[in-house]
C-alpha positions in Angstrom: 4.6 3.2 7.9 4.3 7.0 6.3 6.3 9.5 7.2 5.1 13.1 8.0 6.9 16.5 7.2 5.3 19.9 8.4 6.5 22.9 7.3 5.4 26.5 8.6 7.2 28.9 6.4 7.2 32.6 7.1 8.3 34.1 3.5 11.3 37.1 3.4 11.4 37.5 -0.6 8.5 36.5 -2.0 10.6 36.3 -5.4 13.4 34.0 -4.1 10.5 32.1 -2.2 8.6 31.5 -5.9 11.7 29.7 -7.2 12.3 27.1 -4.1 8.7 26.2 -4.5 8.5 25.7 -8.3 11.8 23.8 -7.8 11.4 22.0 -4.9 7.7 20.8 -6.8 9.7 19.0 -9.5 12.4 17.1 -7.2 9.2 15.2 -5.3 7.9 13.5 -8.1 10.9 10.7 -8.1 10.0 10.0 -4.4 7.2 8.2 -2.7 6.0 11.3 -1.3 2.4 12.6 -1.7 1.5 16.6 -0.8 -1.3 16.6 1.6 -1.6 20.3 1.9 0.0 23.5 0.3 -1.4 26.4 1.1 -1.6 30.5 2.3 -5.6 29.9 3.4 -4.6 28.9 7.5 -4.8 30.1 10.7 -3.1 30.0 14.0 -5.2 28.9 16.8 -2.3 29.3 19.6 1.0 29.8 19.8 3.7 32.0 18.4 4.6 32.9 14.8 2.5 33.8 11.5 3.3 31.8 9.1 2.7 32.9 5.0 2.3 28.5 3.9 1.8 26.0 5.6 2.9 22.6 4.0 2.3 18.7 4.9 3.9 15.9 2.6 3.9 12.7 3.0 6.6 10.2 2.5 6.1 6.4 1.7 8.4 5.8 5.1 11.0 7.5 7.4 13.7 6.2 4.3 11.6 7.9 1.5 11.6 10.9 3.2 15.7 10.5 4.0 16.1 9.5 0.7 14.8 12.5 -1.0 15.8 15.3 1.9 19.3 14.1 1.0 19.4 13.6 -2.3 21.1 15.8 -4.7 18.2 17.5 -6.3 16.5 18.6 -3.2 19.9 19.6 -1.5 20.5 22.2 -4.8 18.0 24.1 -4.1 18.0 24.3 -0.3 20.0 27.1 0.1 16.5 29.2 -1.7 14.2 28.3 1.4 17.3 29.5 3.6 17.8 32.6 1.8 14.2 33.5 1.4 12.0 32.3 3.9 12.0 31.5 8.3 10.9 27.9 8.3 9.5 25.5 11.3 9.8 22.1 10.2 8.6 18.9 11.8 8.3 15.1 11.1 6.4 12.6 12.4 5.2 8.6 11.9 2.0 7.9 10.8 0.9 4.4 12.4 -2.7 4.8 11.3 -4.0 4.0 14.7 -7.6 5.8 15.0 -8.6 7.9 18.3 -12.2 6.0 20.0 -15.0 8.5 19.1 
């Protein structure tokens, strides 16, 4: 069943912020994870906070996305998104049920 990470990322240091993108980028590509959206074009319809990007991956399962939050590449360059940016992060299940129209 996929695996669902939201990210709503208020940016402190644009420069700092640039790296833990470009970085974070090249540790997904040895995961079963596929971005569903990256980008600065949102809005917020309610609710608090103003986020700069908004970000939605998806992970193969709940142990993909384990697998590559924990893993050694990712957790080098954590510390980038901590220094540079607020974050709201979220993750959910995807059980591809469809709401009746």
């Amino acid at each position: 069943m996929s695996y669902y990470m939201l990210a709503a990322l208020q940016k402190h240091d644009a420069e700092v912020f640039a790296q833990y993108q470009q970085r974070t980028a090249a540790t997904l590509g040895a995961y079963e994870c596929r971005p569903l959206s990256v980008n600065t074009g949102h809005k917020v319809i309610e609710g608090e906070g103003d986020p700069d990007v908004v970000v939605l991956l998806e992970f193969a399962d709940e142990a993909e996305f384990d697998r590559w939050w924990n893993s050694p590449e990712y957790t080098e360059v954590k510390h980038l998104r901590e220094k540079s940016a607020t974050v709201l992060l979220g993750v959910a299940f995807g059980s591809g049920v469809h709401l009746p129209e």
